[in-house]
Backbone as JSON, one array per atom type, in Angstrom:
{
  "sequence": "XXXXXXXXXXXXXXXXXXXXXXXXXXXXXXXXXXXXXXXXXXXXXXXXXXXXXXXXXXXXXXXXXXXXXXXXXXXXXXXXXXXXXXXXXXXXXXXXXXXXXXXXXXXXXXXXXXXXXXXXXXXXXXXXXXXXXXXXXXXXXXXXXXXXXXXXXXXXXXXXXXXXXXXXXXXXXXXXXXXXXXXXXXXXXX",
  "N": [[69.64, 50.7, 195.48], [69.59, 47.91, 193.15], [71.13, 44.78, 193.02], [71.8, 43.87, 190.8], [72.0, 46.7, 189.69], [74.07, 47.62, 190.85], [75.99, 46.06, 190.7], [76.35, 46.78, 187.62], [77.09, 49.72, 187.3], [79.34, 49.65, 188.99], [81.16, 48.26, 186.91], [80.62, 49.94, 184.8], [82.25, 52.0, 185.57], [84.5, 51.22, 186.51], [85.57, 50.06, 183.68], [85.47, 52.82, 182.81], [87.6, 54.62, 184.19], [89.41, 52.53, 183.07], [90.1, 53.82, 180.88], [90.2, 55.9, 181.24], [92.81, 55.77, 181.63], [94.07, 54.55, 179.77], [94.24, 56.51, 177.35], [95.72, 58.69, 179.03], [98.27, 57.49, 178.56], [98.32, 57.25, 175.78], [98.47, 59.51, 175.29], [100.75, 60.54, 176.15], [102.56, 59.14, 174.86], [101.91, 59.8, 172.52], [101.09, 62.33, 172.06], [102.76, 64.29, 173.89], [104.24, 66.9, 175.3], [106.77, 66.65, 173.07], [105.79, 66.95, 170.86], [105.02, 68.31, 167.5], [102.12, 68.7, 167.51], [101.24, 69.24, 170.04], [102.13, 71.66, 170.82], [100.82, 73.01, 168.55], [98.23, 72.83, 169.52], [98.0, 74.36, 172.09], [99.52, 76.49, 171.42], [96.29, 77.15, 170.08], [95.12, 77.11, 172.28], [95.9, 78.78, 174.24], [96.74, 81.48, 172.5], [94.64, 83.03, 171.27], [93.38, 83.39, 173.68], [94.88, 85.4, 174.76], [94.76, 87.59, 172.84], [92.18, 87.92, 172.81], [92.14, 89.57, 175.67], [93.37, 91.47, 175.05], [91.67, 92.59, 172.88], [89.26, 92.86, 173.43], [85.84, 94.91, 173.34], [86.14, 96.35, 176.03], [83.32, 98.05, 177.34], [81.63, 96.36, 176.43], [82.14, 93.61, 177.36], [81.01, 91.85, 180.07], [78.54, 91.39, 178.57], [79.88, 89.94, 175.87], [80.89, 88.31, 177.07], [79.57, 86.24, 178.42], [78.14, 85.87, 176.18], [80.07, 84.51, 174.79], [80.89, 82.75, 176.77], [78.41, 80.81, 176.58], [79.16, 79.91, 173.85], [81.29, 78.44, 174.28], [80.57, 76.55, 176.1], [78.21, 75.19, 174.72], [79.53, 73.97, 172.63], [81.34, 72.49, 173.76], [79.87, 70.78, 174.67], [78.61, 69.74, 172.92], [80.94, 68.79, 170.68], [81.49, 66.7, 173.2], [79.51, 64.86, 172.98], [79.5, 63.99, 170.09], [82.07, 63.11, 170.21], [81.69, 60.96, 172.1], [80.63, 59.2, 171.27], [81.52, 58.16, 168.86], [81.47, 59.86, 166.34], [83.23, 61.34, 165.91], [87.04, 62.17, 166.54], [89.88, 63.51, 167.83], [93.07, 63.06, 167.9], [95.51, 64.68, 169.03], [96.06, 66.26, 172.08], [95.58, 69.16, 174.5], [95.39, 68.22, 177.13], [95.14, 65.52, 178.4], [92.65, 63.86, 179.86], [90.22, 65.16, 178.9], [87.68, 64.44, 176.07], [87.45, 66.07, 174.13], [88.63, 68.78, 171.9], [90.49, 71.19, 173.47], [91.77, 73.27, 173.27], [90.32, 73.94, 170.97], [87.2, 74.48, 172.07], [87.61, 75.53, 173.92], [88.79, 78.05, 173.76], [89.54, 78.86, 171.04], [87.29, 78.45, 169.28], [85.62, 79.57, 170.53], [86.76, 82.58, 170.85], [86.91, 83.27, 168.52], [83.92, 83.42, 167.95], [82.95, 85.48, 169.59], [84.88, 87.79, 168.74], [83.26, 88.46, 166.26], [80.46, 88.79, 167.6], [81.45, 90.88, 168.56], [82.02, 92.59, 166.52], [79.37, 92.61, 165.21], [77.5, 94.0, 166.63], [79.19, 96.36, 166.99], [79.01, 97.29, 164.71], [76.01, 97.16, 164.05], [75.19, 94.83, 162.37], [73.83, 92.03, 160.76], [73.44, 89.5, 162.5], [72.75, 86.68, 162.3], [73.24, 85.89, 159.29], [76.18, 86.68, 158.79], [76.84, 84.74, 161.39], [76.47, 82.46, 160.13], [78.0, 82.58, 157.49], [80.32, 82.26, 158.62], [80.49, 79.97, 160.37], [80.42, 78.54, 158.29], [82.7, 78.6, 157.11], [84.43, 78.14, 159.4], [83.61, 74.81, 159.11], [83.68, 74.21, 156.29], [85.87, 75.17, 155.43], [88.07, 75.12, 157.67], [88.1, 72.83, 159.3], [88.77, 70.58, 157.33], [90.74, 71.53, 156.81], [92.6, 71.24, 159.4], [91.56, 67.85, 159.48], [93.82, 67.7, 156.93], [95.99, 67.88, 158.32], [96.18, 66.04, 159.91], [94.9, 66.65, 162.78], [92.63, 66.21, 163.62], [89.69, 63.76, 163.01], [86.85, 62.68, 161.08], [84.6, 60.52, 161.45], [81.92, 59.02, 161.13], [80.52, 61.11, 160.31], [80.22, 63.91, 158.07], [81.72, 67.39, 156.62], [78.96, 68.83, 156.3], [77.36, 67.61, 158.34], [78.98, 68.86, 160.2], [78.8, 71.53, 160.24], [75.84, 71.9, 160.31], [76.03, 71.82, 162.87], [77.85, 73.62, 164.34], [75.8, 75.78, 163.66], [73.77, 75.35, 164.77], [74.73, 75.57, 167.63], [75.37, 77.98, 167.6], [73.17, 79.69, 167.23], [71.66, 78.86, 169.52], [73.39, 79.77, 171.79], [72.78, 82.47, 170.53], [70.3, 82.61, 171.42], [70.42, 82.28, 174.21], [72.02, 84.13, 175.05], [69.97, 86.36, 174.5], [67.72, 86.3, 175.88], [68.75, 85.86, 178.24], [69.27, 88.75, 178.03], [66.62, 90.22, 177.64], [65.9, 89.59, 180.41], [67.16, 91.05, 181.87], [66.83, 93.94, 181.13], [64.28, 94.04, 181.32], [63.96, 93.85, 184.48], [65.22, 95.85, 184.82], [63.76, 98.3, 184.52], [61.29, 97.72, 186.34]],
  "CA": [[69.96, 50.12, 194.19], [69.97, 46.51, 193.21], [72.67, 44.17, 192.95], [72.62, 43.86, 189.37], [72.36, 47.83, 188.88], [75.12, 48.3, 191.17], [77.24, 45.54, 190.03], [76.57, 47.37, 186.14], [77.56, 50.89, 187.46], [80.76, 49.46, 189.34], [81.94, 47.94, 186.01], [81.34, 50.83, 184.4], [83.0, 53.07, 186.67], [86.19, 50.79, 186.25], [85.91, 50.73, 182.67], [86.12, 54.48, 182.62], [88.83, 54.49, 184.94], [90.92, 52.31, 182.54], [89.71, 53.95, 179.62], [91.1, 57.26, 181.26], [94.31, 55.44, 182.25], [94.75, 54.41, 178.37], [93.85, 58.47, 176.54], [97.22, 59.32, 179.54], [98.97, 57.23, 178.2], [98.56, 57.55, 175.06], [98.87, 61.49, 175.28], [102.2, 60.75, 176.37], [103.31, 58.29, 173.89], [102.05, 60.75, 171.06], [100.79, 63.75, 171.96], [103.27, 64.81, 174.97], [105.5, 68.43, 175.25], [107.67, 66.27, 172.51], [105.34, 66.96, 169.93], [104.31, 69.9, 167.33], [100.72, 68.54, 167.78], [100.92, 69.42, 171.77], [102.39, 73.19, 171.28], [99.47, 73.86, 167.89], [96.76, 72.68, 170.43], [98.32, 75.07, 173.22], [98.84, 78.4, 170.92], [95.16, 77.43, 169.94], [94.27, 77.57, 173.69], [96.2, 80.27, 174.97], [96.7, 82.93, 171.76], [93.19, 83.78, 171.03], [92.45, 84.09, 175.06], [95.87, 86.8, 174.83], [93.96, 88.33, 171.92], [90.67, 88.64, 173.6], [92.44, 90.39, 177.02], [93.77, 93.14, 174.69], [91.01, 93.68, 171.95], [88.02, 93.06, 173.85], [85.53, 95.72, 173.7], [85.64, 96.42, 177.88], [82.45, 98.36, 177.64], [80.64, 95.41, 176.46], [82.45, 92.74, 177.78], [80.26, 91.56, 180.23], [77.47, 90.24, 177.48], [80.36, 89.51, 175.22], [82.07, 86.92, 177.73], [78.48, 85.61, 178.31], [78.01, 84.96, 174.52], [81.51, 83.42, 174.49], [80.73, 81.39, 177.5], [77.54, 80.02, 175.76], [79.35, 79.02, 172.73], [81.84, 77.36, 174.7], [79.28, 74.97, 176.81], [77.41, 74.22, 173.41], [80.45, 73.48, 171.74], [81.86, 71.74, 174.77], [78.83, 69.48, 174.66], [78.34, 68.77, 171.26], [81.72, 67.8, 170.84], [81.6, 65.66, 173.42], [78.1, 64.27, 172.32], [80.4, 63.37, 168.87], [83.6, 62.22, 170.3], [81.1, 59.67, 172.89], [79.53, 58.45, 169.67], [82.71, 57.49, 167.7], [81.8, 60.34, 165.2], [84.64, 62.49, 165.63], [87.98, 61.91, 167.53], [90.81, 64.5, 167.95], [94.24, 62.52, 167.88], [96.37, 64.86, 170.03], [95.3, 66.98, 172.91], [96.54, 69.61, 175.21], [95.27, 67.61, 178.59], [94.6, 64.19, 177.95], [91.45, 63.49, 180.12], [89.06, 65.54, 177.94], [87.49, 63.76, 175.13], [87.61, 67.36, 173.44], [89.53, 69.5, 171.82], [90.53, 72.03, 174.74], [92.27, 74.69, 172.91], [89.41, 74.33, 170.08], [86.18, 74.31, 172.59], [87.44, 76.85, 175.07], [89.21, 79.2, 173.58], [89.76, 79.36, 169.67], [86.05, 78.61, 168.96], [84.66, 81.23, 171.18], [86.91, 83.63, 171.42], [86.31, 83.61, 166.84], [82.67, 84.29, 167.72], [83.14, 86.52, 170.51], [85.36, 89.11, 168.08], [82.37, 88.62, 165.42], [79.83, 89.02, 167.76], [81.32, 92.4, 169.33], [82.2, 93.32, 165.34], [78.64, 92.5, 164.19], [77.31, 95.0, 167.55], [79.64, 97.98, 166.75], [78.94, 98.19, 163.07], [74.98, 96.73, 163.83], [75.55, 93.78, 160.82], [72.91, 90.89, 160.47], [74.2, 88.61, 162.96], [72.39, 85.2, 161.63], [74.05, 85.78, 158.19], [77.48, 86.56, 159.84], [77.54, 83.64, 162.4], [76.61, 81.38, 159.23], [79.63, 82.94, 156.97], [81.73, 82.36, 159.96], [80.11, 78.64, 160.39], [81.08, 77.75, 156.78], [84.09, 78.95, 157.1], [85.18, 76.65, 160.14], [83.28, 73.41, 159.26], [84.15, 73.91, 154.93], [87.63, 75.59, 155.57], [89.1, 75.12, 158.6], [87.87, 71.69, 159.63], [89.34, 69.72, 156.4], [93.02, 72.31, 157.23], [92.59, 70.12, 160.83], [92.11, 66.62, 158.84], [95.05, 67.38, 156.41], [97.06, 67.74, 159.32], [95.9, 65.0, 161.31], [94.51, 67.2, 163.84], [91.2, 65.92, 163.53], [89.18, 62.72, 162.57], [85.93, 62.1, 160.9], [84.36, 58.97, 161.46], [80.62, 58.56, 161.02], [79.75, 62.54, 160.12], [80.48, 64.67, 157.25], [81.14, 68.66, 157.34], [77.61, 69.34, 156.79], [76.92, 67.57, 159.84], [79.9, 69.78, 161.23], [78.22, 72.97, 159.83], [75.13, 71.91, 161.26], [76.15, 71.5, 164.82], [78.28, 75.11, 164.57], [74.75, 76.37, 163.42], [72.71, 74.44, 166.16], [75.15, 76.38, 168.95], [75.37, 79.69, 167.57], [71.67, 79.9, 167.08], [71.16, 78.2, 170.91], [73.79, 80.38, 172.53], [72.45, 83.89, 170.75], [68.72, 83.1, 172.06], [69.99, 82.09, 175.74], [72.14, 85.44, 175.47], [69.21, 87.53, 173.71], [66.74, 85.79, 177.0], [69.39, 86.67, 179.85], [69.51, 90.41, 178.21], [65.68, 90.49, 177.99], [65.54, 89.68, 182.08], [68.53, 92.44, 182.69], [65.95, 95.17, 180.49], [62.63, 94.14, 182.44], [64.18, 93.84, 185.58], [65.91, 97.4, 185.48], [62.29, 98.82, 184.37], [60.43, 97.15, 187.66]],
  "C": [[69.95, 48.6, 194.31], [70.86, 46.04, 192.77], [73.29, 44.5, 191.96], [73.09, 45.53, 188.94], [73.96, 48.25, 189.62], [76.69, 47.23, 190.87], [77.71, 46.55, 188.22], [77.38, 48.92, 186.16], [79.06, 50.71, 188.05], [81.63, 48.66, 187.94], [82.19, 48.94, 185.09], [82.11, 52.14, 184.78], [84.37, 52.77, 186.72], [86.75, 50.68, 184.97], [86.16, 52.13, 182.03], [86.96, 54.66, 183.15], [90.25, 53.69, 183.91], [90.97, 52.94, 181.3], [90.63, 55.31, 179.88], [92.46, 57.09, 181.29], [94.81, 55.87, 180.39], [94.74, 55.58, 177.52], [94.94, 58.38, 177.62], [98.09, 58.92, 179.08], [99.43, 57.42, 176.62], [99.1, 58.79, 174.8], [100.36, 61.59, 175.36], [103.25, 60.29, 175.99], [103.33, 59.4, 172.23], [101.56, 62.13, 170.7], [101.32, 64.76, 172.79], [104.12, 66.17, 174.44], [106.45, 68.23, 173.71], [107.15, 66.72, 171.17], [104.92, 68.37, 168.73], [103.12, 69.91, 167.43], [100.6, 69.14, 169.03], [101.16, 71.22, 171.73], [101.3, 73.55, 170.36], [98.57, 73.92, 168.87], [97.06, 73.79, 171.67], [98.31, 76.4, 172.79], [97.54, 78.4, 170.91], [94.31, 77.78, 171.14], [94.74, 78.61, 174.41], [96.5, 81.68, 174.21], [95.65, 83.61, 171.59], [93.05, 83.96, 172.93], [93.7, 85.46, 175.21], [95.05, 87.64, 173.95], [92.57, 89.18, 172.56], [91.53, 89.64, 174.77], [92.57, 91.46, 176.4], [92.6, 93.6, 173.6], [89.29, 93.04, 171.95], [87.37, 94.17, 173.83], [85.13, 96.0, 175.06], [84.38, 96.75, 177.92], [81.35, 97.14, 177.33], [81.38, 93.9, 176.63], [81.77, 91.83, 178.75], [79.27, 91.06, 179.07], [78.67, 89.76, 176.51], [80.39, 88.22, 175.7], [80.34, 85.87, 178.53], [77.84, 84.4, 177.46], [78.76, 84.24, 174.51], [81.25, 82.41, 175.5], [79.65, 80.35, 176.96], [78.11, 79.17, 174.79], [80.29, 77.98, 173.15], [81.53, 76.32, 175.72], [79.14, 74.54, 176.04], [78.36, 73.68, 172.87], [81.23, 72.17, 172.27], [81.56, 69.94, 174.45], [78.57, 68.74, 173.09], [79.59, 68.04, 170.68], [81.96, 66.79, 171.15], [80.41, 64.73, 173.24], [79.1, 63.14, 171.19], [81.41, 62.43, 169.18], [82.84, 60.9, 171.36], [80.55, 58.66, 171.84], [80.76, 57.54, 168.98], [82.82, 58.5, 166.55], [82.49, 61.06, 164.65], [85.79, 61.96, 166.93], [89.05, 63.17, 166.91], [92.07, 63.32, 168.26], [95.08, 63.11, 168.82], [95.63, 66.16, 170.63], [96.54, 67.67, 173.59], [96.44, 69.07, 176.39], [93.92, 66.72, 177.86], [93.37, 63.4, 178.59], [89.81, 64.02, 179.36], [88.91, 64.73, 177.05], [87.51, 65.21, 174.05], [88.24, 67.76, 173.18], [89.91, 70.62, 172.57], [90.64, 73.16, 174.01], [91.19, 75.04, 171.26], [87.87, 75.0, 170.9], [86.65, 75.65, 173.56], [87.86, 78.06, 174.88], [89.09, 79.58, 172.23], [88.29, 79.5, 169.12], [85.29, 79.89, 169.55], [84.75, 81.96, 170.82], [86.74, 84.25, 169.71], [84.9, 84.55, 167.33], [82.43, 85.16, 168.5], [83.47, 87.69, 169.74], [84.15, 89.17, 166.71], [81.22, 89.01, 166.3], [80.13, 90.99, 168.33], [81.05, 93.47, 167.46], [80.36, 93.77, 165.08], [77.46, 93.79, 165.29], [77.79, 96.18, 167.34], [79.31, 98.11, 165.42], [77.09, 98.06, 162.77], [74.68, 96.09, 162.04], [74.14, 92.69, 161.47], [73.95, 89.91, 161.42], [73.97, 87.0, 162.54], [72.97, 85.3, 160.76], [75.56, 85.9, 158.93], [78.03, 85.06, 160.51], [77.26, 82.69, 160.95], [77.31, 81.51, 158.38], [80.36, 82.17, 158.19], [81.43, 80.27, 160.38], [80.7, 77.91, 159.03], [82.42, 78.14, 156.57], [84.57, 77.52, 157.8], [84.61, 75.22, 159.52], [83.74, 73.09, 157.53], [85.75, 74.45, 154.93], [88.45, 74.93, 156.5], [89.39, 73.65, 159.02], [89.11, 70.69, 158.66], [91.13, 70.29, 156.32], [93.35, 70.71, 158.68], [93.1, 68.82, 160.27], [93.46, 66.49, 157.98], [96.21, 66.92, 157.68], [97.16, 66.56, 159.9], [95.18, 65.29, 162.4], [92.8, 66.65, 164.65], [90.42, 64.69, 162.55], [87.99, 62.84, 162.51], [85.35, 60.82, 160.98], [83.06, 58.44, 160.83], [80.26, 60.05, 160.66], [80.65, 63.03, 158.7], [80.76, 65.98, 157.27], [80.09, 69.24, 157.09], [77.02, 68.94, 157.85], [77.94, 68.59, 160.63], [78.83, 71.42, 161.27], [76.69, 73.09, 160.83], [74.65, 72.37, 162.77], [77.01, 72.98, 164.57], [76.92, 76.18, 164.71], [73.8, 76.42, 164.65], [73.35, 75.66, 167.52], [75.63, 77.71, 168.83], [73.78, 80.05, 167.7], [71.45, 79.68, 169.26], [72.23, 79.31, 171.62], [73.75, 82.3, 172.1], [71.12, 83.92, 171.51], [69.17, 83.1, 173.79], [70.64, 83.5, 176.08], [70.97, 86.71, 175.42], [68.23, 87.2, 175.52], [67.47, 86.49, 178.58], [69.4, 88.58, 179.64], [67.85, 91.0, 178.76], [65.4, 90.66, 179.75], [66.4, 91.26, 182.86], [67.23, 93.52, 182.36], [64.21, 95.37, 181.14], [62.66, 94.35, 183.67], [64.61, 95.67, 186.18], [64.73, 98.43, 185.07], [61.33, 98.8, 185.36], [60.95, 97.83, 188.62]]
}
């Protein structure tokens, strides 16, 4: 590396460092144990994963928790895509080094399309119509419940850009599931 790139990477390596210092602190000035913001964000991350343990369908659990892991990468990422941007920020968190919402991205988001995707499998429903009900739901319902609260900040996006991006990673995490089933169905044929 040269000087200048490694002088540019050691500054920003210390500006992230204080940047993480200041999100701990803050967390703990206004989003700590003290707060009802800190226990919503915590049912949201640990009731839906109690939910899933008991009304998972076991027999298809495996591809379920697949699908659900998909949506919670894409969601992961696009979040943090947004919250690196400025166009969305989350105000209080359950663990203050994420730029994400934890108990939205890992658990409450999924484990929604997880119990729609097993629903829309046992009753064989249109799953593109489905996941886009279920998309307008969160980004025209649920989203603007979030902002009343505070829970959640718009900055530079609208919820049709929200709707969008729900759309973008349901669509992207049924083809990479529909692609990993195809390899399971050719493979056990060979």
């Amino acid at each position: 590396m040269t000087e200048d790139q490694t002088q540019l990477l050691t500054n920003l390596r210390t500006s992230q460092e204080e940047i993480t210092i200041e999100w701990i602190n803050y967390w703990l000035e206004y989003s700590f144990l003290d707060t009802w913001q800190f226990w919503f964000n915590f049912i949201m991350l640990i009731a839906p994963l109690i939910v899933l343990y008991f009304k998972i369908d076991k027999s298809k659990a495996f591809l379920l928790g697949f699908y659900g892991f998909n949506i919670h990468v894409w969601f992961s990422y696009t979040d943090m895509f947004f919250v690196k941007f400025g166009l969305i920020s989350y105000p209080y968190q359950v663990i203050p080094i994420t730029p994400v919402n934890f108990g939205l991205d890992v658990s409450l988001i999924p484990v929604i399309f997880i119990f729609l995707y097993q629903w829309i499998l046992n009753h064989k429903k249109n799953y593109y119509l489905y996941a886009t009900i279920l998309s307008a739901g969160l980004a025209f319902v649920f989203k603007p419940y979030l902002v009343v609260f505070q829970m959640f900040e718009m900055h530079k996006v609208n919820y049709l850009h929200l709707f969008v991006g729900y759309v973008i990673v349901f669509l992207v995490s049924k083809w990479i599931t529909n692609l990993f089933m195809y390899f399971k169905k050719t493979s056990a044929v060979a």
